[in-house]
ROMARDREN-828993 format. One record per residue (C-alpha): residue number from 1; x, y negated, z. Coordinates in nm, 2 decimals, padded with zeros to 4 digits. Each point is the difference from the previous one (the first is absolute). Layout:
N
  lose       u       v       w
   NUM       X       Y       Z
...
***
This chain:
231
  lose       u       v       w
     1   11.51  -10.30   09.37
     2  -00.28   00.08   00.24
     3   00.13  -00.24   00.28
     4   00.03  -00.29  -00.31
     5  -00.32   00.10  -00.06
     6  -00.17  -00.08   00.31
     7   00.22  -00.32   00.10
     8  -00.15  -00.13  -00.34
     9  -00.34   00.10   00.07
    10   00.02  -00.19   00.34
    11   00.12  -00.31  -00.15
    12  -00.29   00.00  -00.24
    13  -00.20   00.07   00.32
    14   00.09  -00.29   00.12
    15  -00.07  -00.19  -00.25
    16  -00.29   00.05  -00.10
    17  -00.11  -00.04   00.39
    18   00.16  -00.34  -00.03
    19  -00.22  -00.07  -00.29
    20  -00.30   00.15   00.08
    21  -00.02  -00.21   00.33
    22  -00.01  -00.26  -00.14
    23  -00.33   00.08  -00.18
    24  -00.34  -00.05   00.15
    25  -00.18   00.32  -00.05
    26  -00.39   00.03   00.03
    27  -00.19   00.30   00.04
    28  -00.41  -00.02  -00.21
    29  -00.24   00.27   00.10
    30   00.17   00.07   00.33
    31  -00.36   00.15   00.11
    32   00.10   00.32  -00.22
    33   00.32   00.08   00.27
    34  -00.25  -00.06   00.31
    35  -00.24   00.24  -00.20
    36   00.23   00.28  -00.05
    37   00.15  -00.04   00.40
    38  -00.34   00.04   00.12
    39  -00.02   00.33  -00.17
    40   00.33   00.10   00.09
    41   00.08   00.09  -00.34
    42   00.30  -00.05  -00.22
    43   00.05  -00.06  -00.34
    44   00.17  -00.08  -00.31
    45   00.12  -00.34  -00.11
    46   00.03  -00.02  -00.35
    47   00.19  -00.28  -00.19
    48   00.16  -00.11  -00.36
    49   00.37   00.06   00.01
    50   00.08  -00.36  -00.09
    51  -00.18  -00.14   00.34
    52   00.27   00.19   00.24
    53   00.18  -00.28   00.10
    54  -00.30  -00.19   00.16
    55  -00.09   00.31   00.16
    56   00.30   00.05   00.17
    57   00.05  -00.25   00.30
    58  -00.36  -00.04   00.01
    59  -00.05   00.37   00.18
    60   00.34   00.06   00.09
    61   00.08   00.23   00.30
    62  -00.37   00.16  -00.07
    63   00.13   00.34  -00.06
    64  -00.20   00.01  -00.30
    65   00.15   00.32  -00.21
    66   00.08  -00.08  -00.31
    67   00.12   00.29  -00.27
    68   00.32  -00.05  -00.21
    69   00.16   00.17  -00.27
    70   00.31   00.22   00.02
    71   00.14  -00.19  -00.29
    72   00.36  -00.13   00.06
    73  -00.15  -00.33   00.05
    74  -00.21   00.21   00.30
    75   00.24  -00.04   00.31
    76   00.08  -00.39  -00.06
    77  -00.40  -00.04  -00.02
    78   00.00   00.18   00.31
    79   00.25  -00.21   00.20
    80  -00.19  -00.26  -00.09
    81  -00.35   00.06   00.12
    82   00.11   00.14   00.29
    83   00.16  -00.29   00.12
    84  -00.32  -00.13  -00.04
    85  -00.14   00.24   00.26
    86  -00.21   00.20  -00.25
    87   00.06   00.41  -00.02
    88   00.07   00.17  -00.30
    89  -00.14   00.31  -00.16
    90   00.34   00.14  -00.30
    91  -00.15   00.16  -00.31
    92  -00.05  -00.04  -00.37
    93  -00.32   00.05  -00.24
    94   00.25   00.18  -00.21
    95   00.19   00.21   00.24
    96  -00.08   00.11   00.38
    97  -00.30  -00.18  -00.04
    98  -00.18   00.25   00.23
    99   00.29  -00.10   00.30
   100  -00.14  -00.35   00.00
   101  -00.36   00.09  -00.03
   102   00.02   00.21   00.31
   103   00.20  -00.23   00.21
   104  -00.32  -00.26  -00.07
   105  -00.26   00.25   00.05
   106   00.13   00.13   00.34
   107   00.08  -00.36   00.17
   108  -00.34  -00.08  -00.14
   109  -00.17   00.26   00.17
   110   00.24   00.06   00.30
   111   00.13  -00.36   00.08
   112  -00.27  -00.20  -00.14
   113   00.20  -00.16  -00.20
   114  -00.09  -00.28  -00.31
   115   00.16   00.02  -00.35
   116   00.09  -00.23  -00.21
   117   00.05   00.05  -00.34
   118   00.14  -00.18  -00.32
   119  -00.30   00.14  -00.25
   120   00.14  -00.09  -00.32
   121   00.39   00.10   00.10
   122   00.23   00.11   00.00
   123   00.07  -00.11  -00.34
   124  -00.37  -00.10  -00.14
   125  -00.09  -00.08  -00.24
   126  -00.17  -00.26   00.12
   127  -00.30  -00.09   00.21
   128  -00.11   00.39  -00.12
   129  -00.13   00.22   00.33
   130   00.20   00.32   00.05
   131  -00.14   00.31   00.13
   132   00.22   00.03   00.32
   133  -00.24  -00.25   00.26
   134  -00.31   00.16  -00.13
   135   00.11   00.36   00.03
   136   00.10  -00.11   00.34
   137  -00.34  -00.14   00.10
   138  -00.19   00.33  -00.15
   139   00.21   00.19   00.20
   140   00.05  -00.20   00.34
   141  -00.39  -00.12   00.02
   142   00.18  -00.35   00.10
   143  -00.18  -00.29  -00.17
   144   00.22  -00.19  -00.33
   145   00.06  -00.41   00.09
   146   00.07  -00.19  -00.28
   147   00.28  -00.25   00.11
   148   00.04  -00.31  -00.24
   149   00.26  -00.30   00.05
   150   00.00  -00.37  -00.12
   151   00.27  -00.28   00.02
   152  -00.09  -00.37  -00.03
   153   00.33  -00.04  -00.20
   154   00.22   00.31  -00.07
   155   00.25   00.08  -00.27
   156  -00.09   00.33  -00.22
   157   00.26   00.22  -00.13
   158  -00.14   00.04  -00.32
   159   00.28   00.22  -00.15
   160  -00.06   00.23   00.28
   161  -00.26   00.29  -00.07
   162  -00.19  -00.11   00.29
   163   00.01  -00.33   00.00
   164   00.15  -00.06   00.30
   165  -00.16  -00.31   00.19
   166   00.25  -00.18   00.18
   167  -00.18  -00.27   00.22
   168   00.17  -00.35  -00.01
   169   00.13  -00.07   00.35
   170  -00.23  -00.19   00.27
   171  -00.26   00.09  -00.20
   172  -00.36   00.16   00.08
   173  -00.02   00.36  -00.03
   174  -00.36   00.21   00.03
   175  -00.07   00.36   00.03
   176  -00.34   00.09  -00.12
   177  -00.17   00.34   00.12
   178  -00.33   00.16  -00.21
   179  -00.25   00.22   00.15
   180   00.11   00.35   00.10
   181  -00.10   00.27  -00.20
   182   00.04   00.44   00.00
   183   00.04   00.23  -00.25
   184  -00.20   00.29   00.07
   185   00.20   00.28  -00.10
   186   00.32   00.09  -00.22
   187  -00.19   00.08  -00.32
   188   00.08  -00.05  -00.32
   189  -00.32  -00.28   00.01
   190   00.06  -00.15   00.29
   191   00.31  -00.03  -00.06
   192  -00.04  -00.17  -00.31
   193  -00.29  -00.22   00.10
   194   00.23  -00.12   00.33
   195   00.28  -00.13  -00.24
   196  -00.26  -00.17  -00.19
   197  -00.15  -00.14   00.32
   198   00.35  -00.09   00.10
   199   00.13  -00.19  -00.24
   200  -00.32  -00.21  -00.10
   201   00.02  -00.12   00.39
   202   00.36  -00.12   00.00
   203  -00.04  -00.15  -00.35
   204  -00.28  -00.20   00.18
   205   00.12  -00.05   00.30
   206   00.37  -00.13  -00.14
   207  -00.23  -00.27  -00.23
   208  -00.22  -00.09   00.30
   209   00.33  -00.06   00.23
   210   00.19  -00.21  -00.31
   211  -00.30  -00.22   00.02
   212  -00.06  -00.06   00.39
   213   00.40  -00.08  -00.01
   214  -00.08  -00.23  -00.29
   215  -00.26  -00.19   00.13
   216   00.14  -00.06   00.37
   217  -00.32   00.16   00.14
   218   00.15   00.09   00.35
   219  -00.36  -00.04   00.16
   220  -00.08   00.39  -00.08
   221   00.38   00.10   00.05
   222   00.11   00.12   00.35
   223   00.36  -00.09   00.16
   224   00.15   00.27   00.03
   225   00.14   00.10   00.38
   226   00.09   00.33   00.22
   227  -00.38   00.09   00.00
   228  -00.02  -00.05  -00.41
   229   00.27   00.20  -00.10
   230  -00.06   00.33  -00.20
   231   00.07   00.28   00.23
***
């Protein structure tokens, strides 16, 4: 069942790499990636659960770590990503939690590693920040990145809980990054206030990349290449 498993996973590898390539991804705000690398620091990406797919090829083989549950669905997920060239942190908010939160922590600190997570998954609902990324940053000191995604013509999922955006092949895809931001410790207020933060920055972000996509505006987009892609 394993084995079936991962010879499934690589054909939806492939693809989605067949499909992805033939998207033109653009990267807005690229000036926040050249910020953090002159600092040296790493961070944490954090996204809607529904944009996944136009994340993926974009910053494939980036080694970005990206948690996933240890739900049955877990291991497939798993194939997948890694395929992509991403790493992968197992655990669950509901069991062995802690064993992913540790695996972050330490390749944060001890390979300078960047996270990305899904901040409304694993299951939503939707569009509504979870603790996880903010209790990360209070205890990491690495800055929060809101990540948002657009596509000029996509197909939503609607009966998904995410609402899954498919983009329409050969169309133009764009990855939108906010400003960086820290959460000062793991208190019950900061906490709180970070999640608030959080969530009202993807919100705007997500309606400020829907409209550059909508209007054609590539004159403020960058084209995204080897020295744009998230590392």
């Amino acid at each position: 069942m394993i084995i079936h498993k991962r010879i499934l996973a690589r054909i939806v590898w492939f693809i989605v790499l067949l499909w992805s390539k033939s998207i033109t991804f653009h990267l807005a705000n690229k000036e926040v990636l050249d910020r953090l690398a002159e600092k040296g620091e790493n961070c944490i990406y954090a996204f809607w659960h529904g944009s996944l797919l136009l994340l993926l090829q974009g910053h494939h083989n980036s080694g970005l770590l990206i948690p996933v549950s240890e739900s049955r669905d877990g291991e497939f997920i798993t194939q997948v990503i890694r395929n992509f060239g991403f790493e992968v942190a197992r655990g669950s908010s509901k069991r062995k939690g802690y064993k992913a939160l540790l695996s972050l922590i330490s390749s944060m600190r001890k390979r300078k590693k960047n996270v990305g997570i899904t901040v409304d998954g694993p299951r939503g609902p939707l569009h509504k920040v979870k603790i996880g990324a903010v209790f990360l940053a209070g205890v990491s000191k690495a800055p929060i990145v809101p990540v948002a995604t657009a596509a000029k013509r996509a197909w939503v999922l609607e009966k998904s809980w995410d609402k899954l955006t498919v983009p329409v092949p050969f169309t133009k895809g764009l990855v939108m990054l906010g400003e960086p931001f820290y959460i000062n410790s793991t208190s019950e207020e900061d906490l709180e206030s970070g999640q608030k933060k959080l969530e009202d920055d993807l919100q705007r972000l997500t309606k400020a990349a829907q409209a550059q996509v909508a209007e054609g505006n590539d004159a403020h987009i960058l084209q995204q290449d080897e020295r744009t892609r998230v590392r």
